[in-house]
C-alpha positions in Angstrom: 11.0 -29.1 14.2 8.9 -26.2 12.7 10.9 -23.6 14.5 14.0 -25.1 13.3 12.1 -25.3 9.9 12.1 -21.6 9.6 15.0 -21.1 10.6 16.4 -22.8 7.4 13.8 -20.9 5.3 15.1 -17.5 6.9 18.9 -18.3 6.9 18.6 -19.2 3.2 16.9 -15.7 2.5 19.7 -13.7 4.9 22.5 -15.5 2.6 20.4 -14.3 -0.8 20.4 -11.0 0.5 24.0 -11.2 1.6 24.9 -12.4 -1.9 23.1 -9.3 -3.7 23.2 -6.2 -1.9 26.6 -6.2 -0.3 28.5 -7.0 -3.6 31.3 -4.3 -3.7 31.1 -1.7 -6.3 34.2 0.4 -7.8 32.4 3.1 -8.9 33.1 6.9 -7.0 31.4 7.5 -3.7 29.1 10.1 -3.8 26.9 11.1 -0.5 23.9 13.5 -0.3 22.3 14.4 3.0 21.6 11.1 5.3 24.5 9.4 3.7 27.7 8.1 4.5 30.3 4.8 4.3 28.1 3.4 7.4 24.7 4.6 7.0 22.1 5.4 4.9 19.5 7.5 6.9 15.5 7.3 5.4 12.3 9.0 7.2 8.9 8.3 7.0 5.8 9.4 9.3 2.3 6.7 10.1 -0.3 6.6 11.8 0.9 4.9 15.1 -2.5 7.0 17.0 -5.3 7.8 15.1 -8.4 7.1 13.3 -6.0 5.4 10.8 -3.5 3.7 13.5 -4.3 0.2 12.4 -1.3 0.9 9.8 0.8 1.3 12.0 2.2 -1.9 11.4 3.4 -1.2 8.0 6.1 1.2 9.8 6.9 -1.4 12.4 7.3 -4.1 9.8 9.7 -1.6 7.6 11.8 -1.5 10.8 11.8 -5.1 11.2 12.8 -5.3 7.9 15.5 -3.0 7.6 17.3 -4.6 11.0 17.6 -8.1 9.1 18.5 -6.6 6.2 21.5 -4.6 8.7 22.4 -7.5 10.6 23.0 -9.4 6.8 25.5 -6.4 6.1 23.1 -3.8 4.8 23.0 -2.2 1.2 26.5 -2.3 -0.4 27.8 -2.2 3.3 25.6 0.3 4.6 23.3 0.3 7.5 19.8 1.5 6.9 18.5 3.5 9.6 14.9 4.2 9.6 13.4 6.8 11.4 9.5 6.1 11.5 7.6 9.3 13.1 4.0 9.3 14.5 1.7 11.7 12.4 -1.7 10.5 14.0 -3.1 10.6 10.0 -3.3 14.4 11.1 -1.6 16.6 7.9 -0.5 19.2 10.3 1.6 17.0 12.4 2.6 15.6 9.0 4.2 18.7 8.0 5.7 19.5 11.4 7.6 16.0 11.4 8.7 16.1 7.9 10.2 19.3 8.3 11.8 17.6 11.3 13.2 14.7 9.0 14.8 17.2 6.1 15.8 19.8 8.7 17.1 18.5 11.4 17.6 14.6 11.2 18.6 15.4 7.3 17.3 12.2 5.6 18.6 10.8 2.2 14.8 10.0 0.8 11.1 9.8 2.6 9.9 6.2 2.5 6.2 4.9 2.7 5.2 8.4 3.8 1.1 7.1 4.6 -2.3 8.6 3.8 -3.4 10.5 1.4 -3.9 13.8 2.9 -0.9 13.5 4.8 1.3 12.9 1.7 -0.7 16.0 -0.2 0.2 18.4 2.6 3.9 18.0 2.1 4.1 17.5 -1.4 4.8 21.2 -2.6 8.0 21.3 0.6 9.3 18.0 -0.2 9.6 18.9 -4.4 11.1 22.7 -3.4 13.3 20.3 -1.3 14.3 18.2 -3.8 14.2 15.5 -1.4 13.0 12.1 -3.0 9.8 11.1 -1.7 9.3 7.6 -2.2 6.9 4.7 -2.6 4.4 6.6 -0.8 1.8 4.6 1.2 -1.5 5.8 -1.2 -3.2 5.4 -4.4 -3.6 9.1 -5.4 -3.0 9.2 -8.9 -1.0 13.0 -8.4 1.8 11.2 -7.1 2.8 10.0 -10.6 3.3 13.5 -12.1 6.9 13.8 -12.9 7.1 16.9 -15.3 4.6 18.9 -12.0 6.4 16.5 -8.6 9.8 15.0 -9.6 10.6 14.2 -6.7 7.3 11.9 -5.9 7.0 8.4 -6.9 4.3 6.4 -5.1 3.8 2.5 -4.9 -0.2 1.8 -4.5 -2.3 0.8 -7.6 -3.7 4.4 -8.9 -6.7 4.6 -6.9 -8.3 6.2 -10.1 -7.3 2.6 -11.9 -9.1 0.4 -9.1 -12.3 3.0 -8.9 -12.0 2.1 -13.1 -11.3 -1.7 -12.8 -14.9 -2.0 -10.8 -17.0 0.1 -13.0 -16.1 -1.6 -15.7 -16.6 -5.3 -14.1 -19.9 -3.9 -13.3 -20.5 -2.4 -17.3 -19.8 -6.0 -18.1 -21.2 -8.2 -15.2 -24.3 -5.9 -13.9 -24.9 -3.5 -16.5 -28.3 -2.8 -14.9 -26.9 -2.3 -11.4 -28.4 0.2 -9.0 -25.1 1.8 -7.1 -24.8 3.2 -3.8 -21.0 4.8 -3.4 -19.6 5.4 0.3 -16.6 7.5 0.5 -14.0 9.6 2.6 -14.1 12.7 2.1 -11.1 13.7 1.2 -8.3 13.0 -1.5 -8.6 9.3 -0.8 -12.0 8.9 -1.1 -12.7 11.5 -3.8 -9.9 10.0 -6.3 -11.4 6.0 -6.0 -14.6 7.7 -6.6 -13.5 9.7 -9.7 -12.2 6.6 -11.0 -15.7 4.3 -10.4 -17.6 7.5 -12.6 -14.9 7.8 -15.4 -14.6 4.2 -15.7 -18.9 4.1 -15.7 -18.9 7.3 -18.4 -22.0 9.2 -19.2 -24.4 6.2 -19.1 -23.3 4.6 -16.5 -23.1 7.5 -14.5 -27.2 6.7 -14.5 -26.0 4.0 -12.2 -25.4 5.4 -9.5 -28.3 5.8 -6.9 -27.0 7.4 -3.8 -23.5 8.5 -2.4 -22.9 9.4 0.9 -19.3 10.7 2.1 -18.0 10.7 6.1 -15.1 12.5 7.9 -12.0 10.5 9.3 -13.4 12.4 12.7 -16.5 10.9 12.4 -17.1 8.3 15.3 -19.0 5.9 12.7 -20.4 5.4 9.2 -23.8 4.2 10.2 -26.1 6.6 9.4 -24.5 6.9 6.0 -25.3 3.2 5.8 -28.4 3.2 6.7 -29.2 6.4 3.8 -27.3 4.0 1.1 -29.5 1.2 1.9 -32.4 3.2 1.9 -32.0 4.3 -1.6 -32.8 1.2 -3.0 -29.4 -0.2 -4.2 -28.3 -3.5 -4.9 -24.8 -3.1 -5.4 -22.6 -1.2 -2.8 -18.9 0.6 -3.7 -17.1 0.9 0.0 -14.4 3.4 -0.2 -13.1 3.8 3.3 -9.7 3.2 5.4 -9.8 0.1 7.8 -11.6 1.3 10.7 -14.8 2.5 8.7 -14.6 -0.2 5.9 -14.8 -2.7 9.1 -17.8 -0.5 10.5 -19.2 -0.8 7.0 -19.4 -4.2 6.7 -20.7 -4.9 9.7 -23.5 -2.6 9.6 -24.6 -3.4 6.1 -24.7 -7.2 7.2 -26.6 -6.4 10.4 -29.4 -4.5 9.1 -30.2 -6.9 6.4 -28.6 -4.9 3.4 -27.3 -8.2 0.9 -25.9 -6.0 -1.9 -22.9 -7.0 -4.2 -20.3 -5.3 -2.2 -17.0 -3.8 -3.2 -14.7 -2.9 -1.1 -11.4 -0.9 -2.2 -8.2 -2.4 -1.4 -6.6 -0.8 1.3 -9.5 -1.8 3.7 -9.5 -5.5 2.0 -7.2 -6.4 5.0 -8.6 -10.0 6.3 -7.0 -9.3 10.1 -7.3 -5.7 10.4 -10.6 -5.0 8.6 -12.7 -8.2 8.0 -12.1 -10.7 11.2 -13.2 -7.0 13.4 -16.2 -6.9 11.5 -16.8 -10.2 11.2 -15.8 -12.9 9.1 -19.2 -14.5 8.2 -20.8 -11.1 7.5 -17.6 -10.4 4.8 -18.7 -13.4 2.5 -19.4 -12.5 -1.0 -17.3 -9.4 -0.5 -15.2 -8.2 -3.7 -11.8 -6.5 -4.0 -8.7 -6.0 -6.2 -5.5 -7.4 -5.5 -2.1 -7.2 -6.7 -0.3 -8.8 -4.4 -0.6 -12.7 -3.0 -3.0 -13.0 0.4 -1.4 -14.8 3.4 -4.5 -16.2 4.3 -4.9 -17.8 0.9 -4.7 -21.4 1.1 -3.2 -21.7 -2.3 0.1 -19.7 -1.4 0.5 -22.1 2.0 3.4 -23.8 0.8 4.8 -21.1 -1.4 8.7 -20.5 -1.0 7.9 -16.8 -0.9 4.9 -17.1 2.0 7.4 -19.5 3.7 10.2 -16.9 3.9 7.7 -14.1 5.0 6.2 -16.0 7.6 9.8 -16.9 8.4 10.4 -13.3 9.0 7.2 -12.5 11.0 8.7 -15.6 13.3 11.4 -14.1 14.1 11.6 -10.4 13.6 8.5 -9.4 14.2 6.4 -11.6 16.4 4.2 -8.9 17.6 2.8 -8.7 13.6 -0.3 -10.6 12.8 0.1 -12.8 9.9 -3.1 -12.5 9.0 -3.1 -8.6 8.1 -2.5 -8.4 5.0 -1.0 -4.9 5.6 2.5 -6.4 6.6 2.7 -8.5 3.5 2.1 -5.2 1.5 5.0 -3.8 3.9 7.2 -6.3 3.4 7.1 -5.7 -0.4 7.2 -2.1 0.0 10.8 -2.4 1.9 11.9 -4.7 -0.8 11.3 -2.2 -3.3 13.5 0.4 -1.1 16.0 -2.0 -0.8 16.0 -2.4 -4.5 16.7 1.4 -5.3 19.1 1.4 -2.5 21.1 -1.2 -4.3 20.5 0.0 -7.5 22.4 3.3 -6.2 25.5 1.8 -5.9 28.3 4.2 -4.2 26.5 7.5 -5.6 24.0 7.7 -2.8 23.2 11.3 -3.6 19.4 12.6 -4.0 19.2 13.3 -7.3 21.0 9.3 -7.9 18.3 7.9 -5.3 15.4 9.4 -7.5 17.1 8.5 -10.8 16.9 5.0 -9.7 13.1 5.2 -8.3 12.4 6.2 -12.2 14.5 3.6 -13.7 13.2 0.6 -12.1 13.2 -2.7 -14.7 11.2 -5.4 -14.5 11.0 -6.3 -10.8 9.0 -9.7 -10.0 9.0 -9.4 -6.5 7.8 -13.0 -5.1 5.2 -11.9 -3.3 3.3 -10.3 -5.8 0.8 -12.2 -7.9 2.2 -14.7 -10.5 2.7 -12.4 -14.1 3.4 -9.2 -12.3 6.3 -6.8 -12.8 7.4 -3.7 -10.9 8.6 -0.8 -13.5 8.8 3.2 -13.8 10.9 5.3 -16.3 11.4 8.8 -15.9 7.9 9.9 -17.4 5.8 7.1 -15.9 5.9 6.9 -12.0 3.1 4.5 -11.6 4.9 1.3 -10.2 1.9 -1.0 -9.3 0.2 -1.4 -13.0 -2.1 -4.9 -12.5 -4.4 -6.3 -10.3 -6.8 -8.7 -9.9 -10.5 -9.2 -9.3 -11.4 -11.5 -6.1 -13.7 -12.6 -3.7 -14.1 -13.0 0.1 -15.2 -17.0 0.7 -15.4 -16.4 4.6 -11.8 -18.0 5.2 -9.6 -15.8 2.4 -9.5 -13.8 -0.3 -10.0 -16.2 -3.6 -8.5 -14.4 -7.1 -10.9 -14.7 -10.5 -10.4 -13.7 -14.1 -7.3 -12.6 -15.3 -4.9 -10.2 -13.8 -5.6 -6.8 -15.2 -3.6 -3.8 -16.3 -4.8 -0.1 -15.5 -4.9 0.3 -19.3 -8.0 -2.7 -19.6 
């Protein structure tokens, strides 16, 4: 009865989609590379080996995606053919497979291209290019430069915004906090942590105690652990990627360490970051969220979470439901989708980036309740609120009120 359940849940969504993205349009057809009556052809590279291969399943989920949306007609009548290449978070192999995409398999648009330093070592190619790089899988706040990149839109909350959001929590909730800052050490890491000392300012820069950084080679964070701790801190920013926020946590739990812990929300995931470190040593834990937790007991019954879990049912079984990471992927292709759509028959590059800067008002379901997707053509940050919560041992639980970047 359940199976047949979610059946009804996922037919109803196929026959939405059916209904809006394969309305006819008279308008002209135009094609750019990647394009034609049949297809629309996108690239992106992840992490499917690597210190950060635990996102890999935001790639397989896109792909999951993109075949129901095909076998419910496609965009306007258009199959979407996604070709997802392995980049091992390594920016050299990034470069040597986007070239690969524009050059040889001649995508329309880069989609959820992930990581930071990946995405910074083809930024410059992709802009000379003029091949739209879209939605990209990272926080950096230089991907919303139109006038510099106008061909780079990214989806993440600024990573400069979330580093804000928590300083200022703490100016308000801890003012006489003693702050111990781990971070990557690289764009990722270094733009989070720019964020945490603007948002602090000069005195609250006083704040902070001890910071220690660690290499995506590194095998483990734990002697930068155990030099935070020593320092003396009672409050503890985590800026890593899944596999050393998991190592983190763990290690600060083990040895005792019972600081207020923040942890930056792209290693927030409960199945990929906080059930390997453990889920009794995450209590307490604090994050920022803009879009709705599957594990959340609140959104159980939610027509959205029905229809996603739906999906994972039957197009990607393989996907944990707990992992927070193929929600976020889910909404991601959505958004694609969306500018696909938007693009009618002129499915050229510059039309595909016109629409990426003239998104309106999107309330994607399975964001939190209030929030809106937009961009014009001189503001390319998409994800502009988010929410404060904290980690009960079961779920993610939101408090406060949903935030924008500019609180």
């Amino acid at each position: 009865m359940k199976f047949s359940s979610n059946r009804r849940v996922l037919s109803a969504a196929i026959i939405v989609v059916l209904a809006t993205l394969a309305a006819p349009t008279l308008a002209q057809k135009k094609y750019g590379p990647g394009a034609s009556d049949t297809e629309i052809k996108l690239g992106q590279t992840m992490p499917y080996s690597g210190p950060a291969s635990s996102y890999g399943t935001i790639g397989k989920l896109h792909t999951a995606y993109f075949k129901m949306i095909n076998e419910a007609g496609g965009v306007n009548g258009r199959k979407i053919n996604l070709i997802s290449l392995d980049d091992g978070y390594s920016p050299p192999k990034t470069v040597e497979q986007v070239r690969k995409l524009v050059e040889q398999d001649e995508v329309l648009a880069l989609f959820q291209t992930l990581g930071t330093p990946p995405n910074s070592a083809i930024h410059k190619y992709v802009n000379a290019k003029k091949v739209p790089h879209l939605l990209l899988a990272t926080g950096a706040t230089k991907w919303a430069d139109p006038k510099n990149f106008p061909w780079t839109l990214g989806f993440n909350l600024s990573y400069q915004a979330e580093g804000s959001i928590y300083a200022k929590y703490l100016l308000k909730s801890k003012p006489n906090a003693k702050v111990a800052i781990l971070y990557q050490n690289d764009d990722f890491g270094k733009d989070v942590l720019k964020g945490v000392k603007d948002g602090l300012g000069a005195k609250g820069a006083k704040m902070i105690v001890s910071e220690a950084s660690y290499e995506v080679t590194d095998p483990t964070v734990d002697s930068q652990m155990l030099t935070l701790q020593a320092s003396g801190a009672d409050t503890f920013i985590n800026i890593t990627t899944p596999k050393f926020g998991a190592q983190a946590v763990r290690k600060a739990f083990d040895s005792g360490w019972k600081p207020l812990h923040i942890i930056n929300n792209v290693s927030a995931s409960v199945g990929s970051v906080l059930v390997p470190a453990g889920l009794d040593k995450a209590v307490g834990l604090m994050t920022l969220q803009y879009y709705k937790d599957p594990n959340d007991p609140q959104w159980k019954d939610d027509p959205s979470m029905l229809e996603w879990r739906a999906f994972m049912g039957r197009y990607y079984r393989d996907g944990d439901p707990k992992d927070a990471s193929n929600l976020y992927a889910y909404i991601t292709a959505q958004t694609m989708v969306q500018i696909l759509k938007q693009c009618g028959n002129d499915l050229t590059r510059e039309n595909v980036m016109k629409q990426a800067a003239n998104i309106k008002n999107l309330k994607l379901p399975l964001l939190l309740p209030g929030m809106a997707l937009n961009t014009t053509p001189t503001d390319f940050f998409l994800v502009k609120q988010g929410q404060l919560a904290k980690f009960t041992g079961t779920q993610w639980q939101g408090f406060g009120d949903v935030l924008s970047i500019s609180e």
